[in-house]
C-alpha positions as CSV (number, residue, x, y, z in Angstrom):
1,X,-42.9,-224.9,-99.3
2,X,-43.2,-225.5,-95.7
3,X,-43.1,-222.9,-93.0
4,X,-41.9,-225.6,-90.3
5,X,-38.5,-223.7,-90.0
6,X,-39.4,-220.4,-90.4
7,X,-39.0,-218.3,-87.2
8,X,-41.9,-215.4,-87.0
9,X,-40.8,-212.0,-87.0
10,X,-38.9,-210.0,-84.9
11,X,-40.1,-206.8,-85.4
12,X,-42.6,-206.9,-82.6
13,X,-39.3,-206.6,-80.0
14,X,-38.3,-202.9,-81.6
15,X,-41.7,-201.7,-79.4
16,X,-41.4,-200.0,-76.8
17,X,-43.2,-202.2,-74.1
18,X,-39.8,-204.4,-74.3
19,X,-36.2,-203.5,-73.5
20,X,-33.0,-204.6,-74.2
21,X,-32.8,-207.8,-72.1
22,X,-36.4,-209.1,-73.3
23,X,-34.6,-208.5,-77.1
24,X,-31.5,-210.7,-76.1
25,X,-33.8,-213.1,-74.9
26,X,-36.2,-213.5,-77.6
27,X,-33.0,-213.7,-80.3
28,X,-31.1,-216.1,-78.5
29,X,-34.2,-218.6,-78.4
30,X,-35.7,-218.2,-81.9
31,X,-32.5,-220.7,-83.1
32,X,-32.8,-222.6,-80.0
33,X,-36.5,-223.3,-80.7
34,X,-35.8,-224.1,-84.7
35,X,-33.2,-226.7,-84.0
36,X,-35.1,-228.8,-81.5
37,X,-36.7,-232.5,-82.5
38,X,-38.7,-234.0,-80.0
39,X,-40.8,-237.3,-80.6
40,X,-43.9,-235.9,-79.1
41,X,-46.4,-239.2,-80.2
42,X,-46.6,-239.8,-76.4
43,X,-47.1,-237.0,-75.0
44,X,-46.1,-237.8,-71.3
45,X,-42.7,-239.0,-72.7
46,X,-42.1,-235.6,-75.1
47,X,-43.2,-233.1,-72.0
48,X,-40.4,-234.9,-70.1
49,X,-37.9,-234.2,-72.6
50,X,-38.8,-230.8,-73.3
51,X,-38.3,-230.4,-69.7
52,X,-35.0,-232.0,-69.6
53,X,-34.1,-229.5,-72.8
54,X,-35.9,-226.3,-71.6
55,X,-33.6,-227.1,-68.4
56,X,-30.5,-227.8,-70.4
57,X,-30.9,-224.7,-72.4
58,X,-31.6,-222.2,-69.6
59,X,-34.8,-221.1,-70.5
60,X,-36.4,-222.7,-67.3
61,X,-34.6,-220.2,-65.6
62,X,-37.2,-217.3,-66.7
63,X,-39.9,-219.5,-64.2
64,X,-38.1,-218.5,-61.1
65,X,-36.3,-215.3,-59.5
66,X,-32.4,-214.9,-59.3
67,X,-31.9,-216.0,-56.0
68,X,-33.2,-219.8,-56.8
69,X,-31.0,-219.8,-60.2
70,X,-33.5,-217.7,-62.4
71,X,-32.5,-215.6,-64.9
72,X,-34.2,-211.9,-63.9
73,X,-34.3,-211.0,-60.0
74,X,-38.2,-211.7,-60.1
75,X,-40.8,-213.0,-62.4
76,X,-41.6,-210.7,-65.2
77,X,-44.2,-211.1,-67.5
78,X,-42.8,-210.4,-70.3
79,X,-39.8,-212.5,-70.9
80,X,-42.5,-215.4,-69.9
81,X,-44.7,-214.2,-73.0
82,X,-41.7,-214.0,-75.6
83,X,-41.0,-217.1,-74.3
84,X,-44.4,-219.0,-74.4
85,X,-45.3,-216.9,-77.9
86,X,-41.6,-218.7,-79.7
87,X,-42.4,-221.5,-78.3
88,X,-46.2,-222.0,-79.1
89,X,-44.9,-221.0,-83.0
90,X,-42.8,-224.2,-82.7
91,X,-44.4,-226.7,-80.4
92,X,-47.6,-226.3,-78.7
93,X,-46.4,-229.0,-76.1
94,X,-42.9,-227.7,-75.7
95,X,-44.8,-224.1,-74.3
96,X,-47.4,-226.3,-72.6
97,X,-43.9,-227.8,-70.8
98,X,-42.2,-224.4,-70.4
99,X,-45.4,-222.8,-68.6
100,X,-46.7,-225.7,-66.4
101,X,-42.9,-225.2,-64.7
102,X,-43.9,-221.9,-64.4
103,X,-47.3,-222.1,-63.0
104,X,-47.1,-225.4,-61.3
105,X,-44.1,-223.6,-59.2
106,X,-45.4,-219.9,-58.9
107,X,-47.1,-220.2,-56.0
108,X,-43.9,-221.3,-54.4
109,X,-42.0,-218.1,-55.7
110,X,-45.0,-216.0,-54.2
111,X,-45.6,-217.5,-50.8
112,X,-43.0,-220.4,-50.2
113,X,-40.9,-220.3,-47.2
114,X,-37.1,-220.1,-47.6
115,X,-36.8,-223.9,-46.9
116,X,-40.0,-224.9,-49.3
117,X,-38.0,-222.3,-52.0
118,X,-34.4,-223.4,-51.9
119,X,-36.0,-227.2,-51.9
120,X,-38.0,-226.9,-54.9
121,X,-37.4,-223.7,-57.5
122,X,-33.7,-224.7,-58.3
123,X,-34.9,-227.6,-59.0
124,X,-37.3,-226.6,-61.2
125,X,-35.2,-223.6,-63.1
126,X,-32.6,-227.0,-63.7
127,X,-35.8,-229.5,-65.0
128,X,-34.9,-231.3,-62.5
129,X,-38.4,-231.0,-61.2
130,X,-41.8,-231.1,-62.9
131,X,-44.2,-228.9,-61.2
132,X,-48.0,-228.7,-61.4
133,X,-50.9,-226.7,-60.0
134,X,-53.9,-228.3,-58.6
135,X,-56.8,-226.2,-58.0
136,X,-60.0,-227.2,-60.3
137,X,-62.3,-230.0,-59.3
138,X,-65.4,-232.3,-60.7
139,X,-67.4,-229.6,-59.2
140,X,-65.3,-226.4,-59.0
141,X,-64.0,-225.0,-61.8
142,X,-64.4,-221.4,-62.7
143,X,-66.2,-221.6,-59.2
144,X,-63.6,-221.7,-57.0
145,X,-65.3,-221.3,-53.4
146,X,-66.8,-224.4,-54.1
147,X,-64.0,-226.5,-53.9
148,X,-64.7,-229.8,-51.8
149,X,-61.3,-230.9,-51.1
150,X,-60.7,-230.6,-47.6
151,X,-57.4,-230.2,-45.2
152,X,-58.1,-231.0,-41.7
153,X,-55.1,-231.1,-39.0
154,X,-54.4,-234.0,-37.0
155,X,-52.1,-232.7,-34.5
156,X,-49.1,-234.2,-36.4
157,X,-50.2,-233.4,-40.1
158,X,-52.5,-232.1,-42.7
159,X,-54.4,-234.6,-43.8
160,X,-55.7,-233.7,-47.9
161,X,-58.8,-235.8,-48.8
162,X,-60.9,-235.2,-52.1
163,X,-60.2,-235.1,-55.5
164,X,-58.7,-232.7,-58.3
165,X,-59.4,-232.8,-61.7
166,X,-57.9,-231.5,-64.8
167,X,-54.7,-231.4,-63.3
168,X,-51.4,-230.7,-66.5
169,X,-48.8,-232.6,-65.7
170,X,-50.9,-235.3,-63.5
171,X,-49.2,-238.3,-63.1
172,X,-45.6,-237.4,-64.4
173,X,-44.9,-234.2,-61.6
174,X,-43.2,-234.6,-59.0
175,X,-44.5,-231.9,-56.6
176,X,-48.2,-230.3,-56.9
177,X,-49.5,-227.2,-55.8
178,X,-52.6,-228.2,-54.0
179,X,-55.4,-226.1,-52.7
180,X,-57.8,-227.6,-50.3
181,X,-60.4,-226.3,-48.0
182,X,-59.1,-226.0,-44.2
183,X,-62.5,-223.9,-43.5
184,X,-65.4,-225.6,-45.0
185,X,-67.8,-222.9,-44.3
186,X,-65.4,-220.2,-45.4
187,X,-66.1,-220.5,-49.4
188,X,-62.8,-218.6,-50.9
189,X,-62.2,-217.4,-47.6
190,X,-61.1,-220.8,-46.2
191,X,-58.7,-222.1,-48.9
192,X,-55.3,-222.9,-48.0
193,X,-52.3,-224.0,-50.4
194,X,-50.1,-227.4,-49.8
195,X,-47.1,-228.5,-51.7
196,X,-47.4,-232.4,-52.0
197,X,-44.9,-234.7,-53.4
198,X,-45.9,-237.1,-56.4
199,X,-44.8,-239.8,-53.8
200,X,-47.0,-238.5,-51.0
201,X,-48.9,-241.9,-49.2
202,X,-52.4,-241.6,-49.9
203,X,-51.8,-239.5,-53.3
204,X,-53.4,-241.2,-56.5
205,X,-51.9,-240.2,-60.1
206,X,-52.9,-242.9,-62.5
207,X,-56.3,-241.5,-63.9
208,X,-55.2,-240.2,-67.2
209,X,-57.6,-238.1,-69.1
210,X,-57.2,-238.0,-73.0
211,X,-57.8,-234.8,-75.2
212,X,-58.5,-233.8,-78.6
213,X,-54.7,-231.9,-78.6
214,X,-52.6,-234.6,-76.3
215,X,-50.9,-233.5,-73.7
216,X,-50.8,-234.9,-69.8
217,X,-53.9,-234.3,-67.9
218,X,-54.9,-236.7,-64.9
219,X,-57.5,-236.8,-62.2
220,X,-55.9,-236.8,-58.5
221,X,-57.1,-238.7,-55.8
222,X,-56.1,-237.9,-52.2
223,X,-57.5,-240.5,-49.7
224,X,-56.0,-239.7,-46.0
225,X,-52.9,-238.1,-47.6
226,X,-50.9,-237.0,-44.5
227,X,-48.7,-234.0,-45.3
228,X,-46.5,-232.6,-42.7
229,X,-47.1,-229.0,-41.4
230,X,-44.4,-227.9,-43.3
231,X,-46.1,-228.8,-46.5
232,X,-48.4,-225.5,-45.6
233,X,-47.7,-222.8,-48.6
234,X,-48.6,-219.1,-47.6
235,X,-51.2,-218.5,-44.7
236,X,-53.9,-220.2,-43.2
237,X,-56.9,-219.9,-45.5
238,X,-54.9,-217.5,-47.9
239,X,-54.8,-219.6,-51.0
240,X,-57.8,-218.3,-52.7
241,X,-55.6,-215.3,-53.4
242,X,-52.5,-217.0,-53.8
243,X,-54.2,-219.1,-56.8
244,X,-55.4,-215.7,-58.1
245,X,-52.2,-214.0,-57.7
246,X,-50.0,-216.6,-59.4
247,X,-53.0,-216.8,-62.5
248,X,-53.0,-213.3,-63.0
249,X,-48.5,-213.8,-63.5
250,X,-49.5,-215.8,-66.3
251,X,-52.9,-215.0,-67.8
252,X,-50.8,-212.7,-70.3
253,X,-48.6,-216.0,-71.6
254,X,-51.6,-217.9,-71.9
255,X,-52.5,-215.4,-74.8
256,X,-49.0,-215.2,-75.7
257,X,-49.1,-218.8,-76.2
258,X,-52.2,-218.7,-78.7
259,X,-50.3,-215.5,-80.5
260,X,-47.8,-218.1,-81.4
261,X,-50.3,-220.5,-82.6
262,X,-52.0,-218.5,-84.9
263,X,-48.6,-216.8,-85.9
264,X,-47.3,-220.2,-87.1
265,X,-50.5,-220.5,-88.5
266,X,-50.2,-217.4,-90.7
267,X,-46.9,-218.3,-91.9
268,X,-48.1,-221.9,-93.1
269,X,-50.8,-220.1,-95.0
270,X,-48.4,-217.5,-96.7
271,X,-46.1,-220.5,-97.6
272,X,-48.9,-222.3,-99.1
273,X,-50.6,-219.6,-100.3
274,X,-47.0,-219.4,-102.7
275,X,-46.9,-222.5,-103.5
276,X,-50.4,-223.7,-104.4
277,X,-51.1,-223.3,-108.3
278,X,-54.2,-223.2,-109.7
279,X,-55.7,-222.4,-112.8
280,X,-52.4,-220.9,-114.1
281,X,-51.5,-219.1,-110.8
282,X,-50.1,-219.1,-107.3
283,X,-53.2,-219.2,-104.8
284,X,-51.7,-216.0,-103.5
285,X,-52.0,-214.3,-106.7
286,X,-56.1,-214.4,-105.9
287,X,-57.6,-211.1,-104.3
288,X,-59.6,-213.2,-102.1
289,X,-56.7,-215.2,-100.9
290,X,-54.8,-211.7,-100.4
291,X,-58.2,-210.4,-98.5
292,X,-57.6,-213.6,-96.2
293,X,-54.3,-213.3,-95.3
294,X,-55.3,-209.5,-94.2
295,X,-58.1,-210.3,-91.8
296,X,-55.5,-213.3,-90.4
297,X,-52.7,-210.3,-90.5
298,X,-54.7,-208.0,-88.3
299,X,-56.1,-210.3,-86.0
300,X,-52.6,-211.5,-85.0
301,X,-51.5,-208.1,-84.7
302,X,-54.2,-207.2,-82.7
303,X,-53.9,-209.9,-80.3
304,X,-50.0,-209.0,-79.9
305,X,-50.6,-205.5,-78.7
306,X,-53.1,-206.4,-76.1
307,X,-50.8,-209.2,-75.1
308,X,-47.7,-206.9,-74.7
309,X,-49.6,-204.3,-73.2
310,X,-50.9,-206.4,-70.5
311,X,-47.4,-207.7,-69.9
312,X,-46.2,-204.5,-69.6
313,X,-48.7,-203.1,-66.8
314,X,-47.7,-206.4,-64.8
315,X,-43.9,-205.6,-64.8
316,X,-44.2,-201.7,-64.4
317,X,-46.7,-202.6,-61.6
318,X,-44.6,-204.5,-60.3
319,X,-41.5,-202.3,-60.5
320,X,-43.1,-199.4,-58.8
321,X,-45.1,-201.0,-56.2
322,X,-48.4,-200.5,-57.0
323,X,-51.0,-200.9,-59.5
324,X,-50.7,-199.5,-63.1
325,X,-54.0,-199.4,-64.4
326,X,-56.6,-201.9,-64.1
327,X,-53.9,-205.2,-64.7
328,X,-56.1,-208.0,-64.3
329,X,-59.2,-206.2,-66.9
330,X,-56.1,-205.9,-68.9
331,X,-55.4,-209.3,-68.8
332,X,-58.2,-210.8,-69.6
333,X,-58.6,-208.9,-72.6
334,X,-55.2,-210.1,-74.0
335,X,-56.5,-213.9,-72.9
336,X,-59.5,-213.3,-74.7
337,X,-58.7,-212.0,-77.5
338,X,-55.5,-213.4,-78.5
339,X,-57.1,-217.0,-78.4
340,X,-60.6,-216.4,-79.8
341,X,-58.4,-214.3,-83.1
342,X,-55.9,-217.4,-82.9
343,X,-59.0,-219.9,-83.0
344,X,-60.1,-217.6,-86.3
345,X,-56.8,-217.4,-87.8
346,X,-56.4,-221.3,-87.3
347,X,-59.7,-222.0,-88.9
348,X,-58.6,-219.8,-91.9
349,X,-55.5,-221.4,-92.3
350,X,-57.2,-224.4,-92.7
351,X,-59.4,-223.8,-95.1
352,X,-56.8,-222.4,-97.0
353,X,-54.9,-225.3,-97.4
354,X,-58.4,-227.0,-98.9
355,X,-58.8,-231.0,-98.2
356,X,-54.8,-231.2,-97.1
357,X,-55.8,-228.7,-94.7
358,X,-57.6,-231.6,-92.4
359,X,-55.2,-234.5,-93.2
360,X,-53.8,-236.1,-89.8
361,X,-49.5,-234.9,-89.4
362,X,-50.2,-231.2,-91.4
363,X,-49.3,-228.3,-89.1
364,X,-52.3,-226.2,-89.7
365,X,-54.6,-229.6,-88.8
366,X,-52.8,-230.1,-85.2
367,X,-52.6,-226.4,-84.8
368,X,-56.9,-226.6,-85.2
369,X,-57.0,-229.0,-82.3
370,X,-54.5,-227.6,-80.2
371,X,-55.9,-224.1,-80.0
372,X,-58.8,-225.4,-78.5
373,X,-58.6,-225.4,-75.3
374,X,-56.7,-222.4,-75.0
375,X,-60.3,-220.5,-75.2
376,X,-61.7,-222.9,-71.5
377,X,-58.3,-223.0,-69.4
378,X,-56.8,-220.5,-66.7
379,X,-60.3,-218.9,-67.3
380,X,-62.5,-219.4,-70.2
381,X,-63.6,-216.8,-72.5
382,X,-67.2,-216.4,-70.4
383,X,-65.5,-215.8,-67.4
384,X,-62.8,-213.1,-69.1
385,X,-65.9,-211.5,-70.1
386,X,-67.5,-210.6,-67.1
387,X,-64.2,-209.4,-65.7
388,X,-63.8,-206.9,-68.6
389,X,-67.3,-206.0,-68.2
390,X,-67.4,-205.2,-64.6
391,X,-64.0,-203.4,-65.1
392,X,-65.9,-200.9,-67.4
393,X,-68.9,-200.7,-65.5
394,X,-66.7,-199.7,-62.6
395,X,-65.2,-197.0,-64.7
């Protein structure tokens, strides 16, 4: 028995951090997400189709507010974590898809002129666009202020040289996010945000870099890249907070996205767990199997409520215009936990499934390498830790 149709539960939407339209959301994609059938053995290929159908589908419409054809009057944090948790259960690559249009456009949605919005979120909320968000380097990556990249104006334009590194969706976008230093003394002070086009003169895409999980990652090279003044997103040497404000949107759907890892992962171990006979019984019918399946129960569960919890304080914060609770400490515990439990409930499932458990096309084996670098990106578990520690030492 395979669990490669099986949607994960709905109970989670009868709590009360959700309401009626996050409920109408999540039911109408569960089918949605069961019925799709993407070639994904090149990844570049598959992350453009799962654009095109996220588009088709209207589900690209959660990524921007109403007034650029989204679906909800602003961003909210929790229809992007039903939405990444589904998704995730299904395809790892069709979330990665669903939240790089997301991230790789927020910044827009934050501090975009009218012009730089009605030119680019549309688009985006059709797949019509691919976005992506450049900010890490060689030499800057949990480090922001050290960022080398540098923005220096002509007279006539910005002109971006340097590199960025990392980059999802490098080399099959067609816009970036870019953030380059325009004071180079100013550390995280002197960080401004661009919006470059994939065809920007001076812009170079084609350095791929391959992964354990594949997906589309490239090194981009700017060498005298002219951008016009236009190109400027937000204020002059505001993008240190702009990148922080459009993380801290989606730090919550990263860990939704690892919730629906290791929930998919849970279901292929009940279904095998069924299935499997051994000496004259179902593997489930062993206590230690049944002990198994509980931690792998209550480490998913766990994760959920820190993820919608953290959701929640970053809509109601957001609804009443001002801070509810320490968000961001909130945050990174949802990150944190929900990907180091999903990296423990993977590693169960595996082992579950015995030698089968590490053969090349089983769910459970892709899910292993997948998970990974969930725990590094949009803030790795070190840094998520020091943020939740100085949140309690500040009280």
């Amino acid at each position: 028995m395979s669990a490669s149709k099986v949607d994960p539960s709905t109970a989670h939407l009868a709590l009360p951090f959700f309401d009626d339209a996050h409920r109408e959301l999540a039911r109408g994609l569960l089918p949605w997400a069961a019925a799709q059938d993407v070639d994904e053995r090149d990844d570049r290929a598959a992350c453009r189709d799962w654009v095109k159908r996220l588009g088709n589908g209207g589900w690209l419409r959660y990524c921007v507010p109403a007034a650029f054809g989204g679906a909800l009057e602003k961003l909210d944090s929790r229809a992007l974590v039903l939405l990444r948790e589904t998704l995730a259960f299904h395809s790892p690559l069709a979330d990665f898809a669903f939240a790089m249009q997301g991230l790789g456009s927020g910044a827009i949605t934050l501090a975009g002129n009218a012009s730089q919005q009605a030119e680019y979120l549309s688009a985006v909320a059709r797949g019509d666009k691919i976005a992506a968000f450049a900010l890490s380097e060689p030499e800057a990556g949990s480090d922001v202020g050290a960022m080398a990249m540098q923005a220096v104006d002509t007279g006539t334009a910005w002109r971006l040289d340097g590199a960025k590194t990392w980059i999802s969706n490098g080399g099959i976008a067609d816009f970036y996010c870019v953030f380059a230093k325009t004071d180079p003394n100013g550390g995280t002070r002197g960080i401004t945000a661009f919006i470059v086009d994939a065809d920007a003169k001076g812009l170079d895409t084609s350095e791929r870099i391959e992964v354990m999980a594949p997906h589309p990652l490239a090194t981009l090279r700017f060498g005298a890249c002219d951008v016009p003044h236009g190109a400027q997103l937000g204020e002059l040497n505001g993008g240190f907070k702009l990148a922080m404000r459009t993380l801290d949107i989606f730090r919550a759907s990263v860990a939704a996205a690892a919730l629906g890892m290791a929930r998919r992962a849970l279901s292929e171990a009940i279904a095998h767990a069924k299935s499997r006979r051994m000496f004259g019984q179902t593997l489930a019918d062993f206590q230690l199997t049944q002990a198994k399946l509980g931690d792998m129960a209550a480490l998913v569960d766990s994760a959920a409520l820190l993820t919608y919890r953290a959701a929640w304080m970053r809509d109601e914060g957001e609804r009443t215009g001002k801070p509810f609770g320490d968000y961001t400490a909130a945050a990174a515990m949802a990150k944190m936990c929900a990907t180091e439990n999903a990296q423990r409930v993977i590693d169960m499932a595996v082992q579950m499934h015995g030698g089968s458990g590490v053969q090349v096309g089983m769910k459970v084996e892709s899910l292993y390498r997948d998970i990974r670098a969930l725990r590094i990106y949009e803030g790795a578990t070190e840094v998520q830790q020091l943020i939740i520690g100085k949140s309690v030492l500040r009280g």
